[in-house]
VMD Tcl script that draws the C-alpha trace (Angstrom):
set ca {
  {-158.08 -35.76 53.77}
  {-157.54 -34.55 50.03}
  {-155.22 -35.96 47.55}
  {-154.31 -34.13 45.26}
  {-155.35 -34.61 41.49}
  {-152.65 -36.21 39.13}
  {-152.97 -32.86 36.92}
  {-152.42 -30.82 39.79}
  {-149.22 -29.06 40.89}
  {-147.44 -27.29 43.27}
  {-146.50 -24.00 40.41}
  {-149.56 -22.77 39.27}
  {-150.92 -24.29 36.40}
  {-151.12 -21.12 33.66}
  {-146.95 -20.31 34.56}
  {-146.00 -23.96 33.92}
  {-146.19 -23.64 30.48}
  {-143.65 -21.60 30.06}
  {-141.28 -23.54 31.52}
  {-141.78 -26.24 29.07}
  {-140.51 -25.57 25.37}
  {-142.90 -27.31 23.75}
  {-145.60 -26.10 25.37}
  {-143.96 -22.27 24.70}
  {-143.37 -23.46 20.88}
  {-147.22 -24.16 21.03}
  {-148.11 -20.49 22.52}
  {-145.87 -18.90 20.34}
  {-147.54 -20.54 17.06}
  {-150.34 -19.55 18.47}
  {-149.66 -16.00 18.72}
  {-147.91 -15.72 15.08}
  {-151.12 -17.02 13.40}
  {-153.30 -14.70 15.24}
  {-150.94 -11.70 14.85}
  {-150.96 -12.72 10.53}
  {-154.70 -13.33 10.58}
  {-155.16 -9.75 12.45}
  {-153.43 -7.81 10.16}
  {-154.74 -9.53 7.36}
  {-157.65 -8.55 8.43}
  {-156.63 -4.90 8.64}
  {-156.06 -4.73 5.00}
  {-159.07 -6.73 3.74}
  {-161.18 -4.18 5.79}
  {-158.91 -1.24 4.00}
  {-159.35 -2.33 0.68}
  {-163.20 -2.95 1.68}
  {-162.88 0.95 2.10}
  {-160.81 1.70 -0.52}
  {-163.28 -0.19 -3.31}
  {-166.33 2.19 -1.14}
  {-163.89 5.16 -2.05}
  {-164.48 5.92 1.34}
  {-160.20 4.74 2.69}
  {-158.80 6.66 5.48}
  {-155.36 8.36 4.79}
  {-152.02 5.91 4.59}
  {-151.09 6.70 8.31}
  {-154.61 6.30 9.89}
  {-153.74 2.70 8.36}
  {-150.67 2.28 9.02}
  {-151.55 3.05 12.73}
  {-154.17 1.37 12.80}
  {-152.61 -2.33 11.59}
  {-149.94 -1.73 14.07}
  {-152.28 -0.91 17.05}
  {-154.41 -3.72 16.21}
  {-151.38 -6.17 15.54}
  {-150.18 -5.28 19.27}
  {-153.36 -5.77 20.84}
  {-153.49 -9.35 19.16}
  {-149.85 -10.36 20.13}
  {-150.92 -9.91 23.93}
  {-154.43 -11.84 23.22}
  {-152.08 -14.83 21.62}
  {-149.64 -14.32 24.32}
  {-153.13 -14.94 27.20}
  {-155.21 -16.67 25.17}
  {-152.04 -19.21 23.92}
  {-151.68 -20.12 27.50}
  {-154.77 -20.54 28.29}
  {-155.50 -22.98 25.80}
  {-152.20 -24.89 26.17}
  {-152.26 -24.60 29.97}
  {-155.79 -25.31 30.65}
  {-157.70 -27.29 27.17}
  {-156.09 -30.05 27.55}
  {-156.73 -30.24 31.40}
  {-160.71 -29.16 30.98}
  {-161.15 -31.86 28.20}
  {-159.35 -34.77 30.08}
  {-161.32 -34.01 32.97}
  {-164.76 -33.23 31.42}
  {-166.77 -33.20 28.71}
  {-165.66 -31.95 25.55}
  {-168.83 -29.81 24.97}
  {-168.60 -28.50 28.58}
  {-164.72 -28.14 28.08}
  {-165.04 -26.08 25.07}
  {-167.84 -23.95 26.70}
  {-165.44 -23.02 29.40}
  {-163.39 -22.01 27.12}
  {-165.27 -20.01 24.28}
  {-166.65 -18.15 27.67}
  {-163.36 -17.10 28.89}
  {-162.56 -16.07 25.17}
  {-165.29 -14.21 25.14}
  {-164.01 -12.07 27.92}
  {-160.49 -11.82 26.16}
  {-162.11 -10.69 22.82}
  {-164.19 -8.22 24.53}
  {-160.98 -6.92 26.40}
  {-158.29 -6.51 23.89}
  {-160.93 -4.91 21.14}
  {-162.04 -2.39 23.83}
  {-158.64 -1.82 24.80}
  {-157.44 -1.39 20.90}
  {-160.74 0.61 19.80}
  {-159.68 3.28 23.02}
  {-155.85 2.92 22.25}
  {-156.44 3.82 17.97}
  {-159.21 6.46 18.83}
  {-156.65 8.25 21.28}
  {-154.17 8.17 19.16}
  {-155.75 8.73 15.65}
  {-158.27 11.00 17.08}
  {-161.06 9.67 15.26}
  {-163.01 10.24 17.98}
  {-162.74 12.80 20.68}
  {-163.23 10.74 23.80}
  {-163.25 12.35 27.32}
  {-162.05 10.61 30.06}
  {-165.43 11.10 31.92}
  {-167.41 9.87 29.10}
  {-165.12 6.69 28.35}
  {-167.71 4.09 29.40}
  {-170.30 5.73 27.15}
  {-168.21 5.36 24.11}
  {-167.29 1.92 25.36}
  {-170.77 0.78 25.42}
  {-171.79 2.27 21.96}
  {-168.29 0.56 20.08}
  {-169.81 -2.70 21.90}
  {-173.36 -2.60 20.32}
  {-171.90 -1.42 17.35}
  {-171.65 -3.63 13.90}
  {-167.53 -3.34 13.79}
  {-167.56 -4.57 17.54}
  {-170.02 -7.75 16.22}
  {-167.90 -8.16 13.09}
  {-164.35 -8.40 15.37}
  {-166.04 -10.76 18.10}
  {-167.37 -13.10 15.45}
  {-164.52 -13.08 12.95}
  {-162.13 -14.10 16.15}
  {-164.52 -16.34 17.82}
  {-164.14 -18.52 14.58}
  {-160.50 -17.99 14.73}
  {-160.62 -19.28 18.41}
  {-162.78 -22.00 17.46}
  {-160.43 -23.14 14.38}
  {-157.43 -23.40 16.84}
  {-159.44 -25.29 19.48}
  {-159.76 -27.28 16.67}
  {-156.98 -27.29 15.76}
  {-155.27 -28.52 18.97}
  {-157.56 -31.38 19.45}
  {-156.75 -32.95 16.39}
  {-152.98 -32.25 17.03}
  {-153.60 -34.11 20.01}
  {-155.08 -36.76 17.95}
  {-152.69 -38.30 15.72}
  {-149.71 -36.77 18.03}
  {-147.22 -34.26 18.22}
  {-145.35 -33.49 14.72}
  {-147.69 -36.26 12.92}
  {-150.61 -34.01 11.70}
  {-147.55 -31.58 9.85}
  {-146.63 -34.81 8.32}
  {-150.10 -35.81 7.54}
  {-150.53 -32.20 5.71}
  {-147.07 -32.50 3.62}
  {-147.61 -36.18 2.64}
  {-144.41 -36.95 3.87}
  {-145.37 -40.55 4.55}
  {-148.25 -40.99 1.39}
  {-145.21 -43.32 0.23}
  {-143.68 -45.13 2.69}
  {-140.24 -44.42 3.85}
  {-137.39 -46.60 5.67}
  {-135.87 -44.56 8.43}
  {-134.18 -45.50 11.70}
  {-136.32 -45.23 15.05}
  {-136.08 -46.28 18.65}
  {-139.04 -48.31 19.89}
  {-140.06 -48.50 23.41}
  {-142.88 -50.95 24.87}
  {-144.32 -49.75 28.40}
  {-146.30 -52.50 29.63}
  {-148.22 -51.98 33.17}
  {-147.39 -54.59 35.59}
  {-149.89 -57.10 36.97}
  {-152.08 -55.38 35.12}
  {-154.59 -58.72 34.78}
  {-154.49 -58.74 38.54}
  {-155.14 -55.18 38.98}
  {-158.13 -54.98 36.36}
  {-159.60 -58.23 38.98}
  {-159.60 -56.27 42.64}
  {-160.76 -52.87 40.89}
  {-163.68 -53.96 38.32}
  {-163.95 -52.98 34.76}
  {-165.00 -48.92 35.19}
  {-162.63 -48.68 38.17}
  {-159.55 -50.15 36.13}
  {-160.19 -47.84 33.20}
  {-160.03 -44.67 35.20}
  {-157.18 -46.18 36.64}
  {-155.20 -46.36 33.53}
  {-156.65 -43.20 31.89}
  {-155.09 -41.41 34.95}
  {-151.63 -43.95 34.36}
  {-151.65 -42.61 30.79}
  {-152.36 -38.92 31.76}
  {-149.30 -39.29 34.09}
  {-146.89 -40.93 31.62}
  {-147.61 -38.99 28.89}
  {-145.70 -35.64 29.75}
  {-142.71 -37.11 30.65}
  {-142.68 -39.19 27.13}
  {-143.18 -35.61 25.64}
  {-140.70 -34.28 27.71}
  {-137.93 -36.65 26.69}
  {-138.94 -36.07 22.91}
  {-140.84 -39.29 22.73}
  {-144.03 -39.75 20.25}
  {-146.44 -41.95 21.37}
  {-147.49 -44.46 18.22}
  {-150.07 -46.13 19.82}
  {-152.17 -47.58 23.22}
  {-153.17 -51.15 23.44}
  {-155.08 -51.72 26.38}
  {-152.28 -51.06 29.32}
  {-149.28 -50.90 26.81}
  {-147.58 -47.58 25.80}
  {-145.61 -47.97 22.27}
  {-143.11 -44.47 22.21}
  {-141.11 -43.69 19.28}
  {-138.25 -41.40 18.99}
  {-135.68 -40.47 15.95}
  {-132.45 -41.94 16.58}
  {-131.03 -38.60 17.50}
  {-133.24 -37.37 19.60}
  {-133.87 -40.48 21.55}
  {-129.82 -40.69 21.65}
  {-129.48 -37.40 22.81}
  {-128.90 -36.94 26.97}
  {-130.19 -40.61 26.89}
  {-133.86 -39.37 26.75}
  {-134.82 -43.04 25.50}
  {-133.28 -44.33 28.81}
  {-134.27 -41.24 31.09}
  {-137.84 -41.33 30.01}
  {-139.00 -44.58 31.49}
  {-136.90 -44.29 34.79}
  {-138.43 -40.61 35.15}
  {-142.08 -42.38 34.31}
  {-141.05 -44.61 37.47}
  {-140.41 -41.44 39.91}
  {-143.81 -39.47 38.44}
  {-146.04 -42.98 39.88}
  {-143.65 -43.31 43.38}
  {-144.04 -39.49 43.59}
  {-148.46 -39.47 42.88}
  {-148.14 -42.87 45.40}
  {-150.62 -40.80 47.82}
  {-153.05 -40.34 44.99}
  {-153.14 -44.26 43.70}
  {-153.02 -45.66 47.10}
  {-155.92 -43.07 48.04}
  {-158.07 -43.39 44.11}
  {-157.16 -46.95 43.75}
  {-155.05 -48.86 46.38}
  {-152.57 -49.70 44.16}
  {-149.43 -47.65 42.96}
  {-148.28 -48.39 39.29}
  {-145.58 -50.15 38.13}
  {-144.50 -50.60 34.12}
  {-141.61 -52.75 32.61}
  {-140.05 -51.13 29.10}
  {-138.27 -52.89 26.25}
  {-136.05 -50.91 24.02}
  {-134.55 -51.40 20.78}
  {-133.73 -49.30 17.44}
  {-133.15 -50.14 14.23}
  {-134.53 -48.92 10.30}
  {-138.65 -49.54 10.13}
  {-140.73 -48.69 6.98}
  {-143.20 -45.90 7.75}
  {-146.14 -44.63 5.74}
  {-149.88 -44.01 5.97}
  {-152.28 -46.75 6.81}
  {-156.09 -46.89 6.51}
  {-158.70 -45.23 3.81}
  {-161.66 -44.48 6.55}
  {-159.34 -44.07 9.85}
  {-155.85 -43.02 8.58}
  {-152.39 -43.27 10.49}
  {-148.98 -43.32 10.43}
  {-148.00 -47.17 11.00}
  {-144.64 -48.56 11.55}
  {-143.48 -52.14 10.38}
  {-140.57 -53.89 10.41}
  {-138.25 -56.79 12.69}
  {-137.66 -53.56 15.11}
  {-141.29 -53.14 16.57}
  {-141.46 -57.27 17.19}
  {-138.28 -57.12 18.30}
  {-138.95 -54.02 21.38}
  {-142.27 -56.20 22.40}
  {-140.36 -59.39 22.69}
  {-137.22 -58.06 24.51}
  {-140.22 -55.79 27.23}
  {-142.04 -59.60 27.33}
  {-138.55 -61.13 29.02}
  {-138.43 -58.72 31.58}
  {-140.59 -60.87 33.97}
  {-138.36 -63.48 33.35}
  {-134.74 -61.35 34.24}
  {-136.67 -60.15 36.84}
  {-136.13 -56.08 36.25}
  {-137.85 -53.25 35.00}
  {-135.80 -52.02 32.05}
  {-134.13 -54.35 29.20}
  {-132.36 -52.66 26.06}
  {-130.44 -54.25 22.91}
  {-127.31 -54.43 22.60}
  {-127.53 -52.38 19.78}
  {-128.85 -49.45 21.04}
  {-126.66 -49.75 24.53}
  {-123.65 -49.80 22.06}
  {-125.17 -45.90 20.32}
  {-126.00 -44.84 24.09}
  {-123.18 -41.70 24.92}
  {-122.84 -43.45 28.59}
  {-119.66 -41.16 29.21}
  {-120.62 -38.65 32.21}
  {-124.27 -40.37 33.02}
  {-123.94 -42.23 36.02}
  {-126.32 -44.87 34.64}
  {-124.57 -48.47 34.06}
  {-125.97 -51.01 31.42}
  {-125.57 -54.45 32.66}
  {-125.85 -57.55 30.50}
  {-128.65 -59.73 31.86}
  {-129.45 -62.53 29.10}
  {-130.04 -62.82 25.58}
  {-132.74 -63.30 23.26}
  {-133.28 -65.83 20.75}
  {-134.07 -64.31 17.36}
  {-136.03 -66.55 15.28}
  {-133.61 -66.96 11.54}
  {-130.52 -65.75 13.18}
  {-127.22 -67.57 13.95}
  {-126.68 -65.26 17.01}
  {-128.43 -64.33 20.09}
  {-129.34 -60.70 21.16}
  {-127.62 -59.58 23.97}
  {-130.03 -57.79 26.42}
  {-128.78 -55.25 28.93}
  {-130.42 -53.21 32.24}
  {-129.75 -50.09 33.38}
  {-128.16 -49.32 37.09}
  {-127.53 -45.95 38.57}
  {-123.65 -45.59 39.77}
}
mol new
graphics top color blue
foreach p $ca { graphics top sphere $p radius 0.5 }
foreach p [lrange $ca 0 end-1] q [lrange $ca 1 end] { graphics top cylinder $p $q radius 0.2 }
display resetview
C-alpha cells in the first residue's frame, strides 16, 4: 500500500497555483519582469543596430518588440508556474543542485520553444525571410546554431537563473520581508501593532524518544511543510522556527480580518487529521500542536551584521509564549487574550470564545483573562 506524499494532491499540482492568489501574484510578477526585460532587450539590440548604421525600418521594430513581448508573456505565464508550482516542491524534496538542474533543463526546453516559435512568427510576418512550409525545419535548425539563437538562450538562461534566485531567497527571510529588507523600512526600528501566535508540537519530547534523532527531524520537516501553506493562506508570516515551535505574525488587520488568526491554527489541525494515513504510515504518530495568541504594539527593526533579520521585541512576544505554555494546564488546544478576543468580529462565525483562566502578568495589578475557541 502507498500513502500518499504530504506535497501531493488530488488537483494536479501545476493548476493549483492558480487557485491560490499568492501563488498567482507570484506568476504574474514573474511574467511582468520577463515581459520588461524582453523588450528591453529589443531596443538595446536596435540601438546596437542603429550605432552599426545597419537599423531595420521603425515597423520591422515595432513588430518585432511586440512579437517578441508576446512570446515572453506566454513563457512567464509556463515558466511562472512552473517555478511556483514545482521549485519549491523539487528543492524540499531534493537537493538543491539536483532541484535546480531539473529545472534549468525544463527551461531549456521552454527557451528553445518560445524563440523558435517567435523567430517563425516575426519572419512570417516581417518577411525577412522567405520560409516554405516544407523547408521549416531547415530554417529551424540553422536559427538554432545560429549566434542570435546562442545570444537569446544565454541572455534568458541568466534571467531564469536570477529569478530562481530570486525565489529562494524570498523564501528565505519570508514572504513580504526581502521588499522590506530592499527599502530599509526596518534599518530604524519601528513600533507597530502585530498578532503573535506560538505553535508548539505536542509531546514533542516523547515523540523525538520512540522515533530517534534522523527519524524525528524528517518528521517535523514534513510537520512544517504541512503547516506552512495554511499559515500563508490565512496571511500569516512565519518569524521564526525553534526546534518544534512555529512563531506566525500577522498585521492587526489582516490577522483580524475573517478571523484568519483564529482560522489558521484550527485549519493547521484538519491538514494533520486529514494526512493521518501518511503519519501513522511514515511515522506512527499523527501530530498534534497547541497555539497561544495575543496582539499588541512590538518594536521591529533589523538585527545582526553577518546574518541579518527582521526581529521583533516587546511584552507581546513573551506574552503569546507564556499564554501557548498554559495550555497543558487548561487542558485545550487554543488559548487567546482577552485583548485580541475583544478586536475578533465574532458576529456571523459560528466560533465561540470561552473564558478558561487567567494569567498572571509579572508588574501588573490585574490578571489576563485567557479565552478558547468552540465551534457553535
Amino acid at each position: 500500500m502507498t500513502t500518499k506524499h504530504p506535497d501531493t494532491s488530488d488537483i494536479p499540482v501545476l493548476l493549483e497555483v492558480f487557485r491560490t492568489r499568492s501563488e498567482l501574484q507570484k506568476i504574474l510578477w514573474i511574467t511582468g519582469i520577463w515581459v520588461f526585460f524582453s523588450i528591453g532587450q529589443s531596443i538595446y539590440d536596435y540601438m546596437v543596430l542603429l550605432a552599426a548604421d545597419v537599423a531595420p525600418e521603425g515597423y520591422a521594430f515595432w513588430t518585432n518588440m511586440l512579437i517578441t513581448a508576446v512570446a515572453t508573456l506566454l513563457a512567464g505565464l509556463i515558466g511562472g508556474a512552473i517555478l511556483v508550482s514545482y521549485l519549491q516542491r523539487w528543492v524540499r524534496n531534493n537537493p538543491y543542485g539536483q532541484a535546480i538542474l531539473f529545472i534549468l533543463l525544463a527551461f531549456t526546453l521552454i527557451i528553445c520553444f518560445v524563440t523558435i516559435l517567435a523567430f517563425v512568427t516575426r519572419a512570417t510576418i516581417t518577411g525577412e525571410e522567405h520560409i516554405e512550409r516544407q523547408d521549416l525545419l531547415y530554417h529551424i535548425g540553422v536559427h538554432v546554431r545560429s549566434l542570435r539563437f546562442l545570444k537569446d538562450y544565454l541572455l534568458w538562461l541568466f534571467i531564469v537563473l536570477c529569478t530562481i534566485a530570486g525565489l529562494m531567497v524570498n523564501d528565505k527571510y519570508g514572504p513580504g520581508n526581502l521588499r522590506s529588507f530592499f527599502m530599509g523600512r526596518y534599518f530604524r526600528p519601528q513600533r507597530e501593532e502585530h498578532i503573535f501566535m506560538f505553535l508548539d508540537l505536542r509531546s514533542s519530547t516523547y515523540i523525538a524518544q520512540v522515533l530517534g534523532e534522523q527519524q524525528y527531524f524528517n518528521f517535523i520537516k514534513d510537520v512544517i511543510r504541512d503547516a506552512t501553506p495554511v499559515i500563508l493562506r490565512h496571511k500569516g508570516r512565519i518569524y521564526q522556527y525553534v526546534g518544534d515551535e512555529i512563531t506566525v505574525s500577522w498585521w492587526m488587520n489582516q490577522g483580524l480580518n475573517k478571523l484568519n488568526c483564529i482560522r489558521c491554527p484550527m485549519e493547521i489541525r484538519k491538514i494533520f487529521n486529514h494526512r493521518s494515513s501518511y503519519y501513522t504510515a511514515q511515522y506512527g504518530v499523527v501530530p498534534d500542536f497547541k497555539a497561544g495568541l495575543h496582539c499588541g504594539p512590538v518594536m521591529v527593526g533589523e538585527i545582526g551584521v553577518v546574518k541579518r533579520d527582521i526581529a521583533f521585541s516587546g511584552e507581546v512576544v513573551g506574552t503569546a509564549a507564556r499564554i501557548q505554555n498554559r495550555c497543558n494546564h487548561l487542558e485545550v488546544n487554543l488559548l487567546m487574550s482577552q485583548d485580541l478576543k475583544d478586536l475578533l468580529p465574532w458576529e456571523g462565525s459560528r466560533l465561540i470564545p470561552e473564558h478558561k483562566g487567567d494569567l498572571l502578568i509579572k508588574g501588573k495589578m490585574v490578571n489576563l483573562p485567557l479565552y478558547t475557541v468552540n465551534a457553535e
